[in-house]
N, CA, C and O atoms as a GROMACS GRO file, in nm:
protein
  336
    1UNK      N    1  -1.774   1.802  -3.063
    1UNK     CA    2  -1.696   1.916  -3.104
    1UNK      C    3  -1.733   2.042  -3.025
    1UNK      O    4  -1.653   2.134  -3.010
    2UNK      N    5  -1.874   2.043  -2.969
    2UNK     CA    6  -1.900   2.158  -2.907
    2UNK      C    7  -1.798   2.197  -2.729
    2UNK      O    8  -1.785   2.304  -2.670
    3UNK      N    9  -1.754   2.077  -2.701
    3UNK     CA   10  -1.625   2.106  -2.580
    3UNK      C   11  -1.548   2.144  -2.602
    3UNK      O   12  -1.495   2.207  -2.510
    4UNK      N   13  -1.477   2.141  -2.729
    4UNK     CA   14  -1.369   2.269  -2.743
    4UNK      C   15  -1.369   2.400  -2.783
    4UNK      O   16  -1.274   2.477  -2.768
    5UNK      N   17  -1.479   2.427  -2.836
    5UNK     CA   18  -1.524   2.502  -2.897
    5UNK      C   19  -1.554   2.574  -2.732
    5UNK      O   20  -1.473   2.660  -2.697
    6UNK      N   21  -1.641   2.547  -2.656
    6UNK     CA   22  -1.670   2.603  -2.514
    6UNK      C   23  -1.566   2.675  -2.439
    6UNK      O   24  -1.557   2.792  -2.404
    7UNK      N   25  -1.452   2.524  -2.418
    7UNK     CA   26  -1.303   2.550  -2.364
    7UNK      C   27  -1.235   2.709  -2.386
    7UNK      O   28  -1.189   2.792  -2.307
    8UNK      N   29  -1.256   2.707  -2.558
    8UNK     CA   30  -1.201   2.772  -2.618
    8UNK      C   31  -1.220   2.939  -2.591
    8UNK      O   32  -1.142   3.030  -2.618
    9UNK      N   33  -1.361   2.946  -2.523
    9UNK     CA   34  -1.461   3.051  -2.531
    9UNK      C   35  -1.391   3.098  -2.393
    9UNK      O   36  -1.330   3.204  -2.376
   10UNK      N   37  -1.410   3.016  -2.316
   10UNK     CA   38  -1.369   3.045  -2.128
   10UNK      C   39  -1.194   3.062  -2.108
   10UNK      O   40  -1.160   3.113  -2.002
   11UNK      N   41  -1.103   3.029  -2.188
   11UNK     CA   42  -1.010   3.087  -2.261
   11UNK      C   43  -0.958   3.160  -2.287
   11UNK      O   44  -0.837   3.174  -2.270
   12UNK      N   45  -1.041   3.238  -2.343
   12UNK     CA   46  -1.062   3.351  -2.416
   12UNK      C   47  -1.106   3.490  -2.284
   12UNK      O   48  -1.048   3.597  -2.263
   13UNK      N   49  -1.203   3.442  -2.229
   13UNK     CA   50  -1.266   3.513  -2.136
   13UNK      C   51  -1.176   3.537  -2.048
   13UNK      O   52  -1.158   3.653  -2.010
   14UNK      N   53  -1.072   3.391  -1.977
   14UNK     CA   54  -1.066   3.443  -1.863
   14UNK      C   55  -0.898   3.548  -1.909
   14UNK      O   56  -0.854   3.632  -1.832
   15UNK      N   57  -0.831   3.513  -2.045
   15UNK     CA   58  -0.760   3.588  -2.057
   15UNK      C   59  -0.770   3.749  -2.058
   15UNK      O   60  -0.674   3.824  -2.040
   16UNK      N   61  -0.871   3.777  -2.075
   16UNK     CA   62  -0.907   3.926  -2.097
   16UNK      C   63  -0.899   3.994  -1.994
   16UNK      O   64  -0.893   4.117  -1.986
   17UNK      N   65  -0.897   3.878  -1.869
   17UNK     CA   66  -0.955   3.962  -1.722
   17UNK      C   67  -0.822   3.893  -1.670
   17UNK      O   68  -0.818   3.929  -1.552
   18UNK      N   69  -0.728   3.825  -1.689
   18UNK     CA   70  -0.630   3.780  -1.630
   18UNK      C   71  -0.507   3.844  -1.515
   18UNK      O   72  -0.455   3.802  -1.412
   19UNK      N   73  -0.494   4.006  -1.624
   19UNK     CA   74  -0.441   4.081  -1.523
   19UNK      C   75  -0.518   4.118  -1.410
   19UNK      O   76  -0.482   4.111  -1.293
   20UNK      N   77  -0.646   4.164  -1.459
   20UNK     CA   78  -0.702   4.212  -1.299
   20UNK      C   79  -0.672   4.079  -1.178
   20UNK      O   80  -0.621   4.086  -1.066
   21UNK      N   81  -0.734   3.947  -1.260
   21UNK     CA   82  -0.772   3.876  -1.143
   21UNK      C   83  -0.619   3.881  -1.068
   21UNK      O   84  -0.629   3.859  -0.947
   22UNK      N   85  -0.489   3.904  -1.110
   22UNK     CA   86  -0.368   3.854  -1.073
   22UNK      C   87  -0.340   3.967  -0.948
   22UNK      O   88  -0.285   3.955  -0.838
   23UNK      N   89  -0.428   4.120  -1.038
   23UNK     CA   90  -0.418   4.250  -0.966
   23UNK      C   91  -0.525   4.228  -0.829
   23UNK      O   92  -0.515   4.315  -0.743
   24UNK      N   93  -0.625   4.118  -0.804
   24UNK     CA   94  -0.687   4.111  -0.697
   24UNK      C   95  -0.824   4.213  -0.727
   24UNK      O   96  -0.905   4.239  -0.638
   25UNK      N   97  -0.834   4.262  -0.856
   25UNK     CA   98  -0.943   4.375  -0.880
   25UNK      C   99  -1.065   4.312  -0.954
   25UNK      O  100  -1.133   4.374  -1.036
   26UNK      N  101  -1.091   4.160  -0.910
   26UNK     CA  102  -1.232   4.103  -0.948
   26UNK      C  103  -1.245   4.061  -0.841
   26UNK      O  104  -1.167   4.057  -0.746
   27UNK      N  105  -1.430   4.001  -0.863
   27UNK     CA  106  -1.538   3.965  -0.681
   27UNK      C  107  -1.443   3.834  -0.720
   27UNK      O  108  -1.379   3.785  -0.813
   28UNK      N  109  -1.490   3.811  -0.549
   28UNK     CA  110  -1.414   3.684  -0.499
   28UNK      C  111  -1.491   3.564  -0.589
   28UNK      O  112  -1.432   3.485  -0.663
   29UNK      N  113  -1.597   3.568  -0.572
   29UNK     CA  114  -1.715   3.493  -0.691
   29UNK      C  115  -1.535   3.464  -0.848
   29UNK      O  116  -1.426   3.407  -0.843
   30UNK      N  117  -1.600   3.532  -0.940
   30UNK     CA  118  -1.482   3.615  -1.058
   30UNK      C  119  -1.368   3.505  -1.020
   30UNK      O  120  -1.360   3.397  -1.079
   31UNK      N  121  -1.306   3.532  -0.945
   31UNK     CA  122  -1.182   3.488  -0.843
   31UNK      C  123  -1.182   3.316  -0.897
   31UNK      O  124  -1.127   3.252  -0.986
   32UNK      N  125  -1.267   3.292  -0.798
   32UNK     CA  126  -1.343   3.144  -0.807
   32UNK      C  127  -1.322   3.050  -0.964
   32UNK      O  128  -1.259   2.955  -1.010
   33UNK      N  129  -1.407   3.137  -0.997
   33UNK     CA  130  -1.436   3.044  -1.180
   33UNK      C  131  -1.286   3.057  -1.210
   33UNK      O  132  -1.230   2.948  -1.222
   34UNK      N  133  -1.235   3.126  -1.219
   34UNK     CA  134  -1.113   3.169  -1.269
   34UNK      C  135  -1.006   3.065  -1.219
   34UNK      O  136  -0.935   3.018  -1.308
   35UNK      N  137  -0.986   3.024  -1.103
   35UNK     CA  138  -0.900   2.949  -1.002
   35UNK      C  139  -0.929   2.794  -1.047
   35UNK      O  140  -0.844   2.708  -1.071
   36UNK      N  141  -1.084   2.779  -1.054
   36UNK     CA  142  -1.086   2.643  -1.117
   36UNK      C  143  -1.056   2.636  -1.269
   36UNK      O  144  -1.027   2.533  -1.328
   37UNK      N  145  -1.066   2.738  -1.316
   37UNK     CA  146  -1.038   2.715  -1.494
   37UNK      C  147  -0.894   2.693  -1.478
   37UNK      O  148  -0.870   2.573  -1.491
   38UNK      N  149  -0.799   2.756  -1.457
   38UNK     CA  150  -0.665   2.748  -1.443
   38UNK      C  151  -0.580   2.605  -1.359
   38UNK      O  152  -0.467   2.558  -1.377
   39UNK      N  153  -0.713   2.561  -1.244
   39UNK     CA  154  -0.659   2.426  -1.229
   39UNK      C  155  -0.675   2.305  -1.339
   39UNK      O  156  -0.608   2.202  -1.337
   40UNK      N  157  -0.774   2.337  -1.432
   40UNK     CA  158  -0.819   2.200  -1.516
   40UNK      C  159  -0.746   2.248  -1.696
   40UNK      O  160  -0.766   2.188  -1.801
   41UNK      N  161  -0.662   2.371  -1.672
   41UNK     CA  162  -0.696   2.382  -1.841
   41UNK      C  163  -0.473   2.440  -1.836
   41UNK      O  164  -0.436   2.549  -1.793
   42UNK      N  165  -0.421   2.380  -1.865
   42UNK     CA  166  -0.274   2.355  -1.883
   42UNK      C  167  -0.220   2.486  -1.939
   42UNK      O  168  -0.131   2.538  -1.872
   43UNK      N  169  -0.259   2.550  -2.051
   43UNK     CA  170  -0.273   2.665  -2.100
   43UNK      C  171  -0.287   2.807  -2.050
   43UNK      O  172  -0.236   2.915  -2.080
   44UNK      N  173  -0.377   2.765  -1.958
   44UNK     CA  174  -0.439   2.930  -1.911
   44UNK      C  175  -0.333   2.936  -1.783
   44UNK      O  176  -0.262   3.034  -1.762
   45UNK      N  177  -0.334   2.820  -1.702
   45UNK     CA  178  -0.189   2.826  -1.632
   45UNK      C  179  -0.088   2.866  -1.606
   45UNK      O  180  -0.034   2.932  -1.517
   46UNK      N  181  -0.051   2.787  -1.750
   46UNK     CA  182   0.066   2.887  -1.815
   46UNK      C  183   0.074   3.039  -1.822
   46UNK      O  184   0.154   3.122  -1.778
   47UNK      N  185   0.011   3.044  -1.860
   47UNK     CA  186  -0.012   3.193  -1.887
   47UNK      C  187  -0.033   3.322  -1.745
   47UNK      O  188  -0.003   3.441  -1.736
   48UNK      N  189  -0.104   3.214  -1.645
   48UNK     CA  190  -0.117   3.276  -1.525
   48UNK      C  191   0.069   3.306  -1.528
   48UNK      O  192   0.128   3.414  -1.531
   49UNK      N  193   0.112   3.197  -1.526
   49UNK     CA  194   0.231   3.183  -1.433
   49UNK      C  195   0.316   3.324  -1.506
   49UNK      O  196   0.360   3.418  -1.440
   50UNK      N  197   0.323   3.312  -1.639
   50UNK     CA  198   0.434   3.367  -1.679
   50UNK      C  199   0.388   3.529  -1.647
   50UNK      O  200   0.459   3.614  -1.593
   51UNK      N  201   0.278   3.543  -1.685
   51UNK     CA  202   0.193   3.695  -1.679
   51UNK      C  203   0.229   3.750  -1.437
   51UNK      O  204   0.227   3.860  -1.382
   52UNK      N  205   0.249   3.636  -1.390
   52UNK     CA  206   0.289   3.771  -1.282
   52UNK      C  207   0.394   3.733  -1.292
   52UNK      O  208   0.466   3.822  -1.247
   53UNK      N  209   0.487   3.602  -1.344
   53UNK     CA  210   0.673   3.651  -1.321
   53UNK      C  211   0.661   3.803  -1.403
   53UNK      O  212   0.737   3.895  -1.374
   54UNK      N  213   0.567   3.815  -1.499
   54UNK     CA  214   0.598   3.952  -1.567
   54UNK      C  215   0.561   4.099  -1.500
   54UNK      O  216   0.611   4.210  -1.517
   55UNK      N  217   0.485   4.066  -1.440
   55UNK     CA  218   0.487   4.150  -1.330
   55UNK      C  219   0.510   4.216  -1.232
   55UNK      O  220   0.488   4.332  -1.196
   56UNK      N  221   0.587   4.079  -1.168
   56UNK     CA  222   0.686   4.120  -1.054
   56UNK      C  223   0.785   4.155  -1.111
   56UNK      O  224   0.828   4.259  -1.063
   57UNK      N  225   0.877   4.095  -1.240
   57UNK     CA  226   0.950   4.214  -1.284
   57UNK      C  227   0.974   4.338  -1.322
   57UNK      O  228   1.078   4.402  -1.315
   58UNK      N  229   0.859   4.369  -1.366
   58UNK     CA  230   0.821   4.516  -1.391
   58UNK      C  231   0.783   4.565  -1.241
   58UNK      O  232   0.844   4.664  -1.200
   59UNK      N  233   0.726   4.528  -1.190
   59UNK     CA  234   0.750   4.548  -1.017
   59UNK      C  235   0.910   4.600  -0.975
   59UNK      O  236   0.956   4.712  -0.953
   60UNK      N  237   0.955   4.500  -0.975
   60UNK     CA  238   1.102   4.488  -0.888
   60UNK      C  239   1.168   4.609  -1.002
   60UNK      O  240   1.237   4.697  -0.951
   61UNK      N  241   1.152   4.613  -1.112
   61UNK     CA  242   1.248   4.731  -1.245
   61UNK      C  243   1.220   4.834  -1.194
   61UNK      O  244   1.307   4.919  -1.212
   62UNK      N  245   1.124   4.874  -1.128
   62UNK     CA  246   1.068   5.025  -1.102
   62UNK      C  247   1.117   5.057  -0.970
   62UNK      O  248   1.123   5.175  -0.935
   63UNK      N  249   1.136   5.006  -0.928
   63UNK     CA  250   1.203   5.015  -0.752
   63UNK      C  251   1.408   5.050  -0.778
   63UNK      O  252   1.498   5.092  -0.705
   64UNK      N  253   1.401   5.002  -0.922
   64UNK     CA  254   1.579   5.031  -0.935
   64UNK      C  255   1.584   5.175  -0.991
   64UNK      O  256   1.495   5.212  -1.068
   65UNK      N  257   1.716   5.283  -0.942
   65UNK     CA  258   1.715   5.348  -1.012
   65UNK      C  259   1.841   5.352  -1.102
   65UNK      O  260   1.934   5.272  -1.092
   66UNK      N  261   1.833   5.464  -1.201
   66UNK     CA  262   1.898   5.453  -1.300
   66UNK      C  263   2.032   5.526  -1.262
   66UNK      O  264   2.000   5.615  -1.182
   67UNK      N  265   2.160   5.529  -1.282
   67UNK     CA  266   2.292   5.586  -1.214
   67UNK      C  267   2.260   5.705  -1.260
   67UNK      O  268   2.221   5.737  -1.372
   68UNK      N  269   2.282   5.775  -1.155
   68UNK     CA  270   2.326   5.922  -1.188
   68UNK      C  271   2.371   5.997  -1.319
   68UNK      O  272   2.294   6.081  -1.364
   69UNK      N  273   2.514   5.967  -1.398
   69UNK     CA  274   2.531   6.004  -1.494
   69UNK      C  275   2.407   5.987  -1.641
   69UNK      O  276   2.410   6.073  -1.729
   70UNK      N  277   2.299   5.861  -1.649
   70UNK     CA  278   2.251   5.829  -1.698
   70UNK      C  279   2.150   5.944  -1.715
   70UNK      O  280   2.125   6.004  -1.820
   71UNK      N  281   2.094   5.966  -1.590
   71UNK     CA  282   1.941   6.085  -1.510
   71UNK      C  283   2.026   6.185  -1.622
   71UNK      O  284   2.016   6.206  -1.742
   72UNK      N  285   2.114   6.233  -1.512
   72UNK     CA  286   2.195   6.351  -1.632
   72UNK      C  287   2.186   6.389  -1.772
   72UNK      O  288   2.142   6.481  -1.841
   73UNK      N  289   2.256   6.263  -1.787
   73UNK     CA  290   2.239   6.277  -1.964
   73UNK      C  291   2.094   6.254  -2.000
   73UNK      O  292   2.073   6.322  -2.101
   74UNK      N  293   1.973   6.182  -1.961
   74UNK     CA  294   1.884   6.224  -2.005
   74UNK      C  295   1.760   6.368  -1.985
   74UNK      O  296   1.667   6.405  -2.056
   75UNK      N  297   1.804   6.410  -1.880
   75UNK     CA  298   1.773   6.548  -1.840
   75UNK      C  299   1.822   6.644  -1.944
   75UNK      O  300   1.736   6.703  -2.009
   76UNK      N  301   1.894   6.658  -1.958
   76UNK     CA  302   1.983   6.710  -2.055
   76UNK      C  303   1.945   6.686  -2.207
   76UNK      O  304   1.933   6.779  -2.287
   77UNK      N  305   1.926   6.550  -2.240
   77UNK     CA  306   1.825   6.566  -2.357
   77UNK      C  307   1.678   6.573  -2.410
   77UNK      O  308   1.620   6.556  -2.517
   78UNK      N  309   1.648   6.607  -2.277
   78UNK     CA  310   1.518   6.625  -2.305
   78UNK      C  311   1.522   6.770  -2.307
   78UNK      O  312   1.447   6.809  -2.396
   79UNK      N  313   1.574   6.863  -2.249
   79UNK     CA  314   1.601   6.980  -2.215
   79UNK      C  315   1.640   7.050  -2.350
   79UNK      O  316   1.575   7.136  -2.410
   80UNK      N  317   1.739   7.004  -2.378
   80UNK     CA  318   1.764   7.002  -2.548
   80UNK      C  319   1.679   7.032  -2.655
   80UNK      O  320   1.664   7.126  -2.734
   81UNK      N  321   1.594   6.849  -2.620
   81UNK     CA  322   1.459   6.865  -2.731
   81UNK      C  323   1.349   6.988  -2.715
   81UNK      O  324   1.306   7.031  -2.823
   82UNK      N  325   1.303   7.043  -2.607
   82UNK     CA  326   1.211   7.083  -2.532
   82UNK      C  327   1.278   7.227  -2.600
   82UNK      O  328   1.190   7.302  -2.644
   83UNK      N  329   1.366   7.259  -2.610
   83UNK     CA  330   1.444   7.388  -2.668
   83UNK      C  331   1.456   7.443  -2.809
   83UNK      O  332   1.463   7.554  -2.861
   84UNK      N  333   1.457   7.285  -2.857
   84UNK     CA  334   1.481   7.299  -3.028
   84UNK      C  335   1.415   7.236  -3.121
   84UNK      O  336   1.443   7.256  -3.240
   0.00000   0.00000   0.00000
């Protein structure tokens, strides 16, 4: 029982640090453990995978801008609020 219980722990760990490692902002060492946990454990995988499609979308969303009339009207209500 103590192997899942372990699993469970490194899991846990490498989720906490998942964005950085994806952001490239852990040692290559870090990197390492991380790369093999994600090859042997189905779960954390997953999770890699979906966590940078989520990223690159929020990536690619920020590069669009919003139409003109939209800017407007929210300029305008903030301008509003900021007034009253």
């Amino acid at each position: 029982m103590s192997g899942p219980i372990r699993e469970d722990a490194r899991c846990r760990a490498l989720l906490l640090e998942l964005s950085r490692y994806l952001d490239g902002e852990l040692t290559s060492a870090r990197c390492r453990e991380i790369q093999q946990h994600i090859k042997s454990c189905t779960c954390c995988a997953t999770m890699a995978v979906r966590l940078r499609e989520t990223m690159d979308a929020c990536r690619a969303a920020n590069e669009q801008q919003l139409p003109g009339d939209v800017r407007e009207r929210a300029h305008a209500r903030i301008k509003a609020q900021l007034r009253g």
